[in-house]
N, C-alpha and C positions, 0 to 999 in steps of 0.2 A: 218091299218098299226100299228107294237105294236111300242109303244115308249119305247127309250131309257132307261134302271133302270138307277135314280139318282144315282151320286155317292156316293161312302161312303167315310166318314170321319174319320182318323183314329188320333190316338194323334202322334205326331210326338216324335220318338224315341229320347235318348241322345246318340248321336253319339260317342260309347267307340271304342276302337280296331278294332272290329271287323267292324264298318262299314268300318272305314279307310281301311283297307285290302282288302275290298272288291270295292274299286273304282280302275279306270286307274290309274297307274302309284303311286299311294299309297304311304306314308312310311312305311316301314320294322318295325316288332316291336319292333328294338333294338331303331330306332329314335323314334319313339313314347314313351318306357322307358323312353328315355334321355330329351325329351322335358316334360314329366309327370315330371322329377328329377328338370328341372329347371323351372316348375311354381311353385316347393316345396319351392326352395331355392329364387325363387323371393320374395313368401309370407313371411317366413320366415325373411329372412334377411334384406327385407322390408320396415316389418312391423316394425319393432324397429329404423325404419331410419327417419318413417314418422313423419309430424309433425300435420298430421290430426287426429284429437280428435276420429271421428268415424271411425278410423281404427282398434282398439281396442274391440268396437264391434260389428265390420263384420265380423272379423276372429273366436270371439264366435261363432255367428251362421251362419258358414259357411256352416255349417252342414244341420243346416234346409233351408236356403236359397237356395242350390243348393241341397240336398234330398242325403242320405250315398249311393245312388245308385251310384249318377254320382259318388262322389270322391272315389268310390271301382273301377268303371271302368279307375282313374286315377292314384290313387296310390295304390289299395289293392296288387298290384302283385312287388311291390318294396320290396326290399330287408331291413331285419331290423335295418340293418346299414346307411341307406341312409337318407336322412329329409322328402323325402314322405315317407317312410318306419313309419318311426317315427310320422307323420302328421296321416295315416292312421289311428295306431294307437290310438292317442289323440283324434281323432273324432269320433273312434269306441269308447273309453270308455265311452267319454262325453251322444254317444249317450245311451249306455248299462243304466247309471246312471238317467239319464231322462225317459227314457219307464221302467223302474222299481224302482225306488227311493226306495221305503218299503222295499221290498229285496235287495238295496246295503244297506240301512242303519243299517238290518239285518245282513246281512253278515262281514259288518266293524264292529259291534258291537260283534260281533262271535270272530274277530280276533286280534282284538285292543290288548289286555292284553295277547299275543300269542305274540306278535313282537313289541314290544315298540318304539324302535329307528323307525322303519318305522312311526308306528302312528301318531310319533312327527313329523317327516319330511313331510307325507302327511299333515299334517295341515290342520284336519277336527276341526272343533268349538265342543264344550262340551254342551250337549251332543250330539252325532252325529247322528242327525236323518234326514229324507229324505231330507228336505232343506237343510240342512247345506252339506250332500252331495254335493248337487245339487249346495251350492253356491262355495264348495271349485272343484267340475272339471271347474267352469265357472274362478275361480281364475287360472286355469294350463292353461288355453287357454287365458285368458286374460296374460299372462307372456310370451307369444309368440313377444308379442305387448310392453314388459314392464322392461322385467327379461333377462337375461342372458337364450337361450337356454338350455343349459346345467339342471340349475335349472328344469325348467320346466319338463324336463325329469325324472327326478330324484325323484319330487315331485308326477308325476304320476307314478312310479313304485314303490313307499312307499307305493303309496294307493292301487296298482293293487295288491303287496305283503299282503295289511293287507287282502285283501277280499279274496285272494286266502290262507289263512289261515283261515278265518272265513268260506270257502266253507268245507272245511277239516274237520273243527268240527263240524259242520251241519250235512256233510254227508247226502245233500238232493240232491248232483248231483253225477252223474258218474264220477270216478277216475279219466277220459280223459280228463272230462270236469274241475274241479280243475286243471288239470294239464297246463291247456290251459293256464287260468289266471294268474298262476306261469311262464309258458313261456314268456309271454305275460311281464308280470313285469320284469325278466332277461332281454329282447331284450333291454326295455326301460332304463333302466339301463348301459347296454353296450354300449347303443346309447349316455347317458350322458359321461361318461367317455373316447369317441372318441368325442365324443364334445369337450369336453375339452380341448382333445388334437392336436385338427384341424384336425382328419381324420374323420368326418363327414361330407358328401359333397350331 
């Protein structure tokens, strides 16, 4: 008599949308939106309320802590007005900046002397090389924790602005692709400025 094959073991998935969808009685993607919008604005608004020391840097590495996979399947499809919109965002650049430091440091160094006012505003250290990168997106996500939202914002689309000028003058990526990072810096931008004005939600 053959026996049974063992079973297999497989990793167990993070349950984004789609698994949700696929169960009985499920929510609709618009509640799932809406429930992604407000773990944005729990973190968020928070984290500056909290009086715990290590809140500050959990929300740094939130990113590696839970992997940019799970937090795409919870905020990448948010709108750039929104604070997961914006979260998204912040966690995509932090991560861009960490898995290539050489080339943002590159690239800021490309743009710096192209847009001045932005340079100042991002608030990378002199001279601006990988770490100093690396410790001014850790300074934008630590201001989640620290700074006035708004800021925060703002600071990271000065820097998103310098690189997306320093891609410009490189001219070592596709037109589409400069162009992205330029979008990319506007959304955040527009997101401070509704911040400000309390229609960021």
């Amino acid at each position: 008599m053959s026996s049974s094959p063992a079973p297999r073991h497989h990793r167990p998935s993070t349950p984004g949308a789609g698994f949700f969808e696929a169960q009985p009685g499920s929510a609709d993607p618009a509640l799932l939106a809406q429930a992604a919008e407000q773990s944005a604005v729990a973190l968020v608004r928070g984290a500056r309320t909290s009086t715990d020391p290590e809140i500050t840097e959990r929300v740094i590495r939130l990113a590696e802590a839970e992997g940019l996979d799970s937090l795409a399947e919870l905020w990448s499809q948010a709108a750039a007005d929104t604070v997961a919109g914006c979260l998204w965002r912040l966690y995509l650049l932090r991560t861009w900046v960490y898995a290539d430091p050489l080339r943002a440091a590159r690239e800021f160094e490309a743009g710096r002397h192209r847009v001045p006012v932005a340079r100042v505003v991002a608030g990378v250290a002199e001279p601006p090389g990988p770490a100093e990168l690396q410790q001014m997106v850790d300074l934008v996500l630590r201001g989640i924790a620290e700074r006035d939202f708004a800021d925060v914002l703002f600071q990271a689309a000065a820097f998103a602005h310098v690189i997306a000028s320093g891609r410009a003058v490189l001219e070592e990526d596709p037109v589409d692709t400069q162009h992205r990072v330029l979008v990319l810096a506007e959304q955040l931008e527009r997101a401070g400025h509704a911040e400000l004005t309390g229609h960021l939600h």
